[in-house]
C-alpha positions as CSV (number, residue, x, y, z in Angstrom):
1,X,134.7,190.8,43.3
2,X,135.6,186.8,43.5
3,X,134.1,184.7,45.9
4,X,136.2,183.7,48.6
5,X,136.6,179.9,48.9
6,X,135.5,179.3,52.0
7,X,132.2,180.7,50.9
8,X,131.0,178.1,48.8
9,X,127.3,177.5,48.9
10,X,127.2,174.0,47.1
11,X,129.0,172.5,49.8
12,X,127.1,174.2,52.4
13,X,124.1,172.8,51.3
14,X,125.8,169.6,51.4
15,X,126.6,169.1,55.3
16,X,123.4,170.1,55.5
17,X,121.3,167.6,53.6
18,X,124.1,165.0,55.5
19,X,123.6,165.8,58.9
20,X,119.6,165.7,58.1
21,X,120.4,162.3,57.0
22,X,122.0,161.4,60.0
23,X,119.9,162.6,62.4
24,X,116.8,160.6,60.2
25,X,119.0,157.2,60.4
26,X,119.5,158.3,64.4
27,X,115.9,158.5,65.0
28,X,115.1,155.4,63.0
29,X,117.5,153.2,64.8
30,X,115.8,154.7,68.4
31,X,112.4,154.1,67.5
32,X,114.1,150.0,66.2
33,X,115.6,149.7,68.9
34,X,114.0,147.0,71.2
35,X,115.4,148.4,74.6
36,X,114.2,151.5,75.8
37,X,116.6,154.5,75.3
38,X,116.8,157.9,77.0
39,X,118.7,160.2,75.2
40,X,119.7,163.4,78.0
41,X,121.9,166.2,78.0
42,X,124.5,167.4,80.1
43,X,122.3,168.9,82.9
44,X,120.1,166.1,83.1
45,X,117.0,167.2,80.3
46,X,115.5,164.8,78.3
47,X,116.4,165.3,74.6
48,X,114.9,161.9,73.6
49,X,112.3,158.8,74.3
50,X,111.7,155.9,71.6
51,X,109.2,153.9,71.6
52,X,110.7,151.5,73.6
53,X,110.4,153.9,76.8
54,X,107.6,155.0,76.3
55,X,106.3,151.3,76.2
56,X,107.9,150.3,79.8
57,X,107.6,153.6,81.5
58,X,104.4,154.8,80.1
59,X,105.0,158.1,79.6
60,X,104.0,160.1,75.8
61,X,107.1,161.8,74.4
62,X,105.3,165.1,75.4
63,X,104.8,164.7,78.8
64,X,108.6,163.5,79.8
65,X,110.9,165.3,77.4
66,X,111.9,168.6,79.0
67,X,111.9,167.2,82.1
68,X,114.8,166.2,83.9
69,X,115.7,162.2,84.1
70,X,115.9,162.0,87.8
71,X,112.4,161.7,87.5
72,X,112.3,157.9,86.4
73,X,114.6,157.2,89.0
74,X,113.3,156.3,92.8
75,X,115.1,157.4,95.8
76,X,117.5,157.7,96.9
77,X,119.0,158.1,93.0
78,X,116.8,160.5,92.1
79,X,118.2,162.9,94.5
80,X,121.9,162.1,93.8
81,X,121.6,161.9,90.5
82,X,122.5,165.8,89.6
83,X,125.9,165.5,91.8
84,X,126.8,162.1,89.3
85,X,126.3,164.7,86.6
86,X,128.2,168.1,88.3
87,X,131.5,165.3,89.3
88,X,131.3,163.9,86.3
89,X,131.4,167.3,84.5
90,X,133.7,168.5,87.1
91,X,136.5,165.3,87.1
92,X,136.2,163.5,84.0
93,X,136.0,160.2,86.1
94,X,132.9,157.7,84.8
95,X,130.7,156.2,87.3
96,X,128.7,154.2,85.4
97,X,129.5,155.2,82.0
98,X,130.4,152.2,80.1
99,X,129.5,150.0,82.6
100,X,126.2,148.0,83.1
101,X,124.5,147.5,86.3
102,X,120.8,147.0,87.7
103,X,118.9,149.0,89.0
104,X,115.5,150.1,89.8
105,X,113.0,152.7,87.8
106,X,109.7,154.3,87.8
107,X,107.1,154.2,85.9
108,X,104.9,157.3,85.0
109,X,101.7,155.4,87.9
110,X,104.8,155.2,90.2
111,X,105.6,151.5,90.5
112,X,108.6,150.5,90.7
113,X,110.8,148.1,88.1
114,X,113.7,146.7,88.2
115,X,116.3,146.9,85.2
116,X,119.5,146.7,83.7
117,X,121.3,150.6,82.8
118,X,124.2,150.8,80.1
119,X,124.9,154.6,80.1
120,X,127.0,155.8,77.2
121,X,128.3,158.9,76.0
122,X,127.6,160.9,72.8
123,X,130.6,162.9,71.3
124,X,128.7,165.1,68.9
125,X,128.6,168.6,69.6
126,X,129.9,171.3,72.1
127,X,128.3,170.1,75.1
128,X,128.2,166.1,76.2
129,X,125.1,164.0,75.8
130,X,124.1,160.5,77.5
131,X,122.3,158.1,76.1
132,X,120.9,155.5,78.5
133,X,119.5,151.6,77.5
134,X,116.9,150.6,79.7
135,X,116.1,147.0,79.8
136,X,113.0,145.9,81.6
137,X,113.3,142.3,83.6
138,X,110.6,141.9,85.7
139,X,109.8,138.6,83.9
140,X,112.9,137.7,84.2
141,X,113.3,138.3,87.5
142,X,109.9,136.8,88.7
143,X,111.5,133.7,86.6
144,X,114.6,133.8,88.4
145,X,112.9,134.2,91.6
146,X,110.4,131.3,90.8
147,X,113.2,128.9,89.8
148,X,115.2,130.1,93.0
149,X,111.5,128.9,95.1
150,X,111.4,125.9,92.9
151,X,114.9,124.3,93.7
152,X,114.4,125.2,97.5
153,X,111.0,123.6,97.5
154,X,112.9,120.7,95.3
155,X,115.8,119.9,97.7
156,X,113.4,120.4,100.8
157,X,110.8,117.4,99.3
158,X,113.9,115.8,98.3
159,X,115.4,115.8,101.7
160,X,112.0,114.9,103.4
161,X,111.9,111.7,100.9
162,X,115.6,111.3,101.5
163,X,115.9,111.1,98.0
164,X,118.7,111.9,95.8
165,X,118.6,112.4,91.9
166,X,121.8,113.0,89.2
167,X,122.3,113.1,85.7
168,X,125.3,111.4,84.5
169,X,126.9,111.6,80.4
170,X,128.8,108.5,80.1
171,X,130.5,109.6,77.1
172,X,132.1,112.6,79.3
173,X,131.1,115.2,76.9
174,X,129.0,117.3,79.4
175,X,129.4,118.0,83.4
176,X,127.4,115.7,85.3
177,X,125.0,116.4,87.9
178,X,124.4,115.4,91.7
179,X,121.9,116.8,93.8
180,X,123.0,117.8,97.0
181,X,120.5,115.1,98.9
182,X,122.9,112.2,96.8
183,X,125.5,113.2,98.5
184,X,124.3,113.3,101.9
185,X,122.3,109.8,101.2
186,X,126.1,108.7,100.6
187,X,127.3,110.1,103.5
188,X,130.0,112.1,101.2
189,X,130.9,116.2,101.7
190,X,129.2,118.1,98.7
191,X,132.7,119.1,96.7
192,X,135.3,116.5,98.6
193,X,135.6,115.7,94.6
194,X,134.8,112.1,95.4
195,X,133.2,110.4,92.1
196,X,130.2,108.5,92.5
197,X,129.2,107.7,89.0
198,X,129.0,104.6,87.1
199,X,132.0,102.0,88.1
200,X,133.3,104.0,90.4
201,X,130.1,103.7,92.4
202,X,129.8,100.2,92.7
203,X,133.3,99.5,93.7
204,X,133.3,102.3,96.2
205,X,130.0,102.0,97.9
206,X,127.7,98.6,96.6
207,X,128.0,96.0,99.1
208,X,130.1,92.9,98.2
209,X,127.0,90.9,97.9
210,X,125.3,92.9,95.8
211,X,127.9,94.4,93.3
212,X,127.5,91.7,90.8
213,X,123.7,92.2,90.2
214,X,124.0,95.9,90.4
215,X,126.8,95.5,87.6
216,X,124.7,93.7,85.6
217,X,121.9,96.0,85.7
218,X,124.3,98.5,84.9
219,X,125.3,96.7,82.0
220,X,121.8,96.0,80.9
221,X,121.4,99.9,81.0
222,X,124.1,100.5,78.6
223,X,123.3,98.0,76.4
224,X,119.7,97.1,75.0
225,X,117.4,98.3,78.4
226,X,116.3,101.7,78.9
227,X,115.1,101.9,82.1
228,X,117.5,100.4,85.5
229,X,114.7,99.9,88.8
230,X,116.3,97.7,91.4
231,X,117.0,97.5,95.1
232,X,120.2,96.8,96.8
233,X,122.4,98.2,99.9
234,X,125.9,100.2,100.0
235,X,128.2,100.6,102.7
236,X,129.4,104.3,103.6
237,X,132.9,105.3,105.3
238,X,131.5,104.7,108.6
239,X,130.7,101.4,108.0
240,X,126.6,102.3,107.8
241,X,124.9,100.1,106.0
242,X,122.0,101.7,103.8
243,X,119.2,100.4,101.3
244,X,119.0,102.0,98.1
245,X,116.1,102.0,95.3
246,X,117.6,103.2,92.1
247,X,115.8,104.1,89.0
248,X,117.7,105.5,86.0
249,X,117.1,105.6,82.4
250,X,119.3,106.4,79.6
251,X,118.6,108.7,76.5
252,X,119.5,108.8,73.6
253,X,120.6,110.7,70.6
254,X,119.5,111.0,67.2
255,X,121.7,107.8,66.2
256,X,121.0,105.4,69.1
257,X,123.9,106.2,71.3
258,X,123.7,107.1,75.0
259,X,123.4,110.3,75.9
260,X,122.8,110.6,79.7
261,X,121.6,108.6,82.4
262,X,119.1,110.1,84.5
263,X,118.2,108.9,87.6
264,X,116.8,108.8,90.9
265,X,118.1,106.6,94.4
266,X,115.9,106.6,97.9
267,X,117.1,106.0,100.9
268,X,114.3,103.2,101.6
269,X,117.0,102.2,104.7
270,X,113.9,103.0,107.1
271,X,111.3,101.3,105.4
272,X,113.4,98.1,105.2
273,X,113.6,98.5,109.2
274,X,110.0,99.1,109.2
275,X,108.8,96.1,106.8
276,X,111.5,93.8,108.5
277,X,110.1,94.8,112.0
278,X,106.3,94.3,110.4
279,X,107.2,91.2,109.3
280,X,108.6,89.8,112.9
281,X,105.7,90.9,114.6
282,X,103.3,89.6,111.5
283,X,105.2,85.9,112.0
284,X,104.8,86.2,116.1
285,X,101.0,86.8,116.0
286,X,100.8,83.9,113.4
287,X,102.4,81.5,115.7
288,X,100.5,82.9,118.3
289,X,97.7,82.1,116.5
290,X,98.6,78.8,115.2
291,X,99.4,77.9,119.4
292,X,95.8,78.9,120.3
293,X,94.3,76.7,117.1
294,X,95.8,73.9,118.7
295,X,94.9,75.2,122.6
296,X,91.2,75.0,121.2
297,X,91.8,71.8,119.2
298,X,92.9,70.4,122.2
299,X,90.9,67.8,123.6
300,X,90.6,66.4,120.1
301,X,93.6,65.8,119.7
302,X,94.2,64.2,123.0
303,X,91.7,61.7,121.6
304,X,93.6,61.5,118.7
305,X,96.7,60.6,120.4
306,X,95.2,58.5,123.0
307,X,93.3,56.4,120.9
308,X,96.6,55.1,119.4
309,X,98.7,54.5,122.9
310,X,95.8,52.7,124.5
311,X,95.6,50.2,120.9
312,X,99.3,49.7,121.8
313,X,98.6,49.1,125.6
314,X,96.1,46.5,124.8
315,X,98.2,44.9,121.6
316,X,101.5,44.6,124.0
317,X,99.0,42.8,126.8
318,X,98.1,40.5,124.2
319,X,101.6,39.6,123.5
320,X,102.3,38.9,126.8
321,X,99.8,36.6,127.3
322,X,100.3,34.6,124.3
323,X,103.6,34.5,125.5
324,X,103.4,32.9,128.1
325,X,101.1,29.9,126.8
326,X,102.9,26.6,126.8
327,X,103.5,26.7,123.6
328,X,103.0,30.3,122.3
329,X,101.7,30.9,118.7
330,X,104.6,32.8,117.1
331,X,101.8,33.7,114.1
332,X,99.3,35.7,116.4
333,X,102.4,37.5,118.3
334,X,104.0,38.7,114.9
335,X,100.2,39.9,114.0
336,X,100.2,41.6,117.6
337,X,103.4,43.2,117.4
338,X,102.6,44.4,113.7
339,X,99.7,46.3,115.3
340,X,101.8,48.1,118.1
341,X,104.3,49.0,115.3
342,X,101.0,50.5,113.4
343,X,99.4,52.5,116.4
344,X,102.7,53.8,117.4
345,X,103.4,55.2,113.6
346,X,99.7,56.8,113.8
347,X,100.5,58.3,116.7
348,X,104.0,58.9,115.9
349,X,102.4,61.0,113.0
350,X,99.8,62.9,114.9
351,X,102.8,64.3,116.9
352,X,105.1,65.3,114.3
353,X,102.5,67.3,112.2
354,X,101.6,68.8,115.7
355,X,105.1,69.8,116.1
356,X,105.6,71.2,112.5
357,X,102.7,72.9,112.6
358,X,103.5,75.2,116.1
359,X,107.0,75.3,116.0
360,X,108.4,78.5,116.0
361,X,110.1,78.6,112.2
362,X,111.4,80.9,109.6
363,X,109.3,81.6,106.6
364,X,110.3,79.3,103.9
365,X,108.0,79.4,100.6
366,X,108.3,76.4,98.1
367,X,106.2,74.9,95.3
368,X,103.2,73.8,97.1
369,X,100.7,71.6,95.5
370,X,97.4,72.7,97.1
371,X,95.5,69.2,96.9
372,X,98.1,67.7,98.2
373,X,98.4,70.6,101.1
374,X,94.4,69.2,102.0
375,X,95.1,65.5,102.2
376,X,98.0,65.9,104.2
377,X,96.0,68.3,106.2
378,X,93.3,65.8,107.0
379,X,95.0,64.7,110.3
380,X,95.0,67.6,112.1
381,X,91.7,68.4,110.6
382,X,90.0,65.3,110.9
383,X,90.8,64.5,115.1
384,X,88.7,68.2,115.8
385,X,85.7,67.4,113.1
386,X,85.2,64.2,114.8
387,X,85.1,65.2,118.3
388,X,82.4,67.6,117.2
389,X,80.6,65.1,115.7
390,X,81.7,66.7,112.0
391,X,82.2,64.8,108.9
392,X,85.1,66.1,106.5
393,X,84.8,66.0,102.9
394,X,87.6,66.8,100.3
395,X,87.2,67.1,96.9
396,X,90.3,67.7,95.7
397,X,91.6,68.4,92.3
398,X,94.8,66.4,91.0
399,X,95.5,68.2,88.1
400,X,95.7,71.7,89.6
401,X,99.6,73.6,88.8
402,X,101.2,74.0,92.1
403,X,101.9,77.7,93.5
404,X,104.6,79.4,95.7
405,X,104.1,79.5,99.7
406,X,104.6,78.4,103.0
407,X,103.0,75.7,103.4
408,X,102.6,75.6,106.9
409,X,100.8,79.0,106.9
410,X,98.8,78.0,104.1
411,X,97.6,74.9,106.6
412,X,97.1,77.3,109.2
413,X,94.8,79.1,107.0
414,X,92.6,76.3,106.1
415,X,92.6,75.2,109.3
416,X,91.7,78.2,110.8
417,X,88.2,78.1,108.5
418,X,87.9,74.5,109.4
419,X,87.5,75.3,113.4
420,X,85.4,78.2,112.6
421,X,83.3,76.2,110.3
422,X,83.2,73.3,112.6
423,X,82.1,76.2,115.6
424,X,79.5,77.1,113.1
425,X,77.3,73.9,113.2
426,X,77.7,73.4,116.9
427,X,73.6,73.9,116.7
428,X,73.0,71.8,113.4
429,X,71.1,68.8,112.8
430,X,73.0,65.8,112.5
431,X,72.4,65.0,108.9
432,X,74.4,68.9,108.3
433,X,77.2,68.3,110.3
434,X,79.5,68.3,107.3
435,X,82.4,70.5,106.3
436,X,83.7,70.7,102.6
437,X,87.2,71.6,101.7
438,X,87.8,71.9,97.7
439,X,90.1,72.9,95.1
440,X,89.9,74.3,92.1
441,X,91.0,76.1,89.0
442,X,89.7,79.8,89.5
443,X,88.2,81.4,86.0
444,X,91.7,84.4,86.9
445,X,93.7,81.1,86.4
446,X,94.6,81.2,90.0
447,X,94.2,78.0,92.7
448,X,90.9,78.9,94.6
449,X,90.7,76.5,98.1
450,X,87.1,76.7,99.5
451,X,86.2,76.0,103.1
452,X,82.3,75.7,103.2
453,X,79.9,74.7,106.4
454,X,75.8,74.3,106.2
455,X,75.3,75.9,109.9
456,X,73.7,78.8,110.5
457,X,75.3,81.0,108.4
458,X,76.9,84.8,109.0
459,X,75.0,87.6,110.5
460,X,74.5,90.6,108.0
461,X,75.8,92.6,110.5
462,X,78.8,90.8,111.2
463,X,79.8,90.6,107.5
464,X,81.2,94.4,107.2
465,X,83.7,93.7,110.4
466,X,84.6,89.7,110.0
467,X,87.9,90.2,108.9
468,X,89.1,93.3,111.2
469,X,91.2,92.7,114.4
470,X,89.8,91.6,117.5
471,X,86.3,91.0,116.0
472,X,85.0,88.0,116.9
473,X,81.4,85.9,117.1
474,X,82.6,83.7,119.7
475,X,81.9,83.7,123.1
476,X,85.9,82.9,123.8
477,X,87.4,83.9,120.6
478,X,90.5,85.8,120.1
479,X,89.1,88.1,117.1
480,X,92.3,87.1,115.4
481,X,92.2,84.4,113.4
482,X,90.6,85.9,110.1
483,X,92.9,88.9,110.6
484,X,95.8,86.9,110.4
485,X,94.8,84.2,107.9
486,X,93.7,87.1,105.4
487,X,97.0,88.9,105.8
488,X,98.8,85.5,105.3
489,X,96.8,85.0,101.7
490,X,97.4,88.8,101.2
491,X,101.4,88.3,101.3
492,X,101.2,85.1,99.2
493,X,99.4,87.3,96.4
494,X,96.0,86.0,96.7
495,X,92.6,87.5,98.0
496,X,90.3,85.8,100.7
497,X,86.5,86.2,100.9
498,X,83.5,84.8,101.8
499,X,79.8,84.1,100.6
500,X,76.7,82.3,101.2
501,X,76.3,78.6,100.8
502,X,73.5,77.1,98.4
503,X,70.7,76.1,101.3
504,X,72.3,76.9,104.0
505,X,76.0,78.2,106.1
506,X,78.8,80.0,104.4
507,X,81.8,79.2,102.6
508,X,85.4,80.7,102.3
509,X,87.3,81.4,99.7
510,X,91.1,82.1,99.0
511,X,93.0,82.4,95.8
512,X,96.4,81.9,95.4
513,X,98.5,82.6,92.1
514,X,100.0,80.1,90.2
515,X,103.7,79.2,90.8
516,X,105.7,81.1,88.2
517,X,107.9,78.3,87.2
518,X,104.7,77.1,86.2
519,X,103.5,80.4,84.1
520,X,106.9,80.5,82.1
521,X,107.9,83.9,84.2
């Protein structure tokens, strides 16, 4: 008998050694595969479980295959899960077949995870089979969830600072960037499409005055300096007038060209106010204090003044009488008249740096050479020393470079240590009853001005509180003066302190720094 044809062994044997290799190259690619894959059958059974599962749900392929898959799901899915399987099986129609979603899982200890689900279908063989790719992304999640905290806590410190930040690419090749804080700084609606980048900015919202500086700097940016930090105000649609501190910097690429600019701008609108406000008060209590220097300087400089008007008084007499001689001597009434021209300039001067010195005035700083600042000071000075019985001594330094201030507060200063080193010696011998005043070239390269006394000296106690508020060693002091005189050095730059004399007293110190059209900057 012939063999039929369809009874051929050799190709028998074929399709099988095929679909062995198949099924091999099937399980190698689940055991490769990096996300976890559940391989199920139509009802629901696990058929398979790489690696990968068994990794993120911690199961051994012996304990979960057999069993059905609802069992890695939580509720309520795990409970619905056969009716997905009966409708599908009934309809046709794919819930989540071919489509991705996320959802949650359960590991074998019963915690919960979530993931993403791709559900496909296998079309091998009588009956359907699923094959599910699990992808764990609780990192990615807790990533997502820590980024989403970080920008909240970002925009909430940034809207605390009122401060704005943006990065901008000049070139246009990327989006730009504005944080939602920039816009509300510039009074704008986040997404009215309103630019506020680069030229655009500084025609739209930089104050007339300023716009040529901050074009400038802007320039400066693109061109040869990294870094932009500068101060200057804008004007929003209302009108509002706001102060800006804007720090950008620009990077670049690999062959020198700008990439971006990033930067920051603060609202410092408030702190203006506040500094502005600061300073008022700060120049009020300084005139204040300047008005009660002279309140206690005043009997001296009564003296001073009358000393001049009663030379005048008795040099105006004298004319008359030579006058009225028969044949007056026109030589000795010139030399009289000469002297009332004299007294009336000293006293004429006594009154006019009286008057500069309290009058109410802005704060003007100039170059101010110090030794000069002393001599000039020596009226003033010199009426209260010698009412007190005090000499004055200067030793002043000519060479010294001149430095940037008010001069009128610095004289208030060194006046102010004059009285209270004049106050000092009230007990003093005779032979003590001396006050230096000195310049010098500090060894920081600063002008140091030294107001020293040989009285009794400062109580170690009183050191640690001399220069707060309100302290004060004097029966009818104001506790003021030091305050103020230290916060005046303070805001020209310098430092004041004090320390012992040689043999006896104490003696002040302020430096000042050097005017910078003398230091080159």
């Amino acid at each position: 008998m012939m063999p039929s044809n369809n009874a051929n062994p050799s190709q028998g044997t074929a399709n099988h050694r095929s679909l062995s290799q198949s099924e091999r190259e099937f399980r190698a690619l689940l055991e490769a595969a990096v996300d976890a894959i559940v391989v199920i059958d139509h009802e629901g059974t696990i058929e398979e479980f790489n690696l990968s599962a068994q990794r993120v749900f911690g199961y051994e392929p012996g304990e979960i295959i057999g069993r059905n898959v609802r069992d890695l799901m939580p509720e309520p899915y795990r409970s619905e899960h056969d009716g997905y399987l009966e409708r599908y099986r009934a309809t046709g129609q794919a819930r989540i077949i071919g489509i991705g979603r996320e959802v949650q899982a359960v590991r074998k200890d019963g915690s919960l995870f979530p993931c993403e689900l791709a559900v496909g279908q296998l079309r091998a063989g009588a009956t359907p089979r699923f094959a599910g790719f699990i992808r764990d992304i609780t990192q990615r999640k807790v990533a997502a969830e820590d980024l989403k905290r970080s920008e909240a806590e970002l925009r909430l410190a940034q809207e605390l600072a009122n401060l704005g930040n943006y990065v901008m690419h000049p070139r246009g090749n990327e989006p730009d960037y504005y944080s939602s804080q920039l816009y509300r700084i510039l009074g704008v609606p986040e997404g009215s499409g309103r630019s506020i980048s680069g030229r655009e900015f500084v025609a739209q919202w930089v104050h007339p005055a300023d716009r040529e500086r901050v074009d400038a700097a802007f320039a400066r940016l693109d061109e040869a300096h990294p870094t932009l930090d500068i101060e200057y105000r804008v004007v929003l649609a209302d009108g509002a007038v706001r102060h800006l501190h804007h720090i950008a910097h620009a990077v670049h690429d690999a062959h020198g060209r700008i990439q971006k600019h990033v930067g920051t701008i603060h609202d410092v609108t408030d702190r203006r106010h506040a500094q502005d406000e600061a300073r008022q008060l700060q120049e009020r209590l300084t005139h204040f204090a300047r008005l009660s220097t002279m309140g206690e300087m005043a009997a001296g400089l009564a003296h001073e003044i009358n000393q001049p008007l009663s030379a005048i008084a008795t040099y105006a007499q004298a004319c008359q009488r030579l006058l009225r001689l028969p044949e007056p001597e026109v030589e000795d009434v010139l030399a009289a008249l000469e002297q009332v021209n004299a007294q009336a300039l000293r006293a004429g001067e006594v009154i006019r740096r009286l008057r500069n010195f309290v009058k109410n005035r802005e704060v003007k700083r100039e170059p101010v050479d110090c030794s000069r600042l002393l001599l000039d000071l020596r009226t003033l000075a010199e009426t209260d020393a010698r009412l007190h019985n005090v000499r004055l001594r200067i030793e002043a330094d000519q060479e010294l470079p001149t430095v940037y201030a008010d001069p009128i507060q610095l004289q208030q200063v060194v006046l102010n240590l004059v009285r209270n080193a004049i106050d000092a010696m009230a007990d003093a011998p005779e032979e003590r009853r001396e006050v230096l005043l000195q310049t010098r070239r500090s060894g920081d390269g600063e002008v140091e001005v030294t107001v020293a006394d040989r009285g009794s000296g400062l109580a170690p106690e009183a050191t640690e509180h001399l220069f707060n508020p309100f302290f004060t060693t004097k029966a009818g002091g104001t506790g003021l003066g030091l305050a103020i005189s230290r916060s005046i050095v303070r805001a020209h730059g310098g430092r004041l302190w004090h320390t012992p004399n040689e043999e006896c007293g104490a003696r002040f110190h302020f430096t000042l720094p050097v005017s910078p059209a003398m230091t080159g900057e």
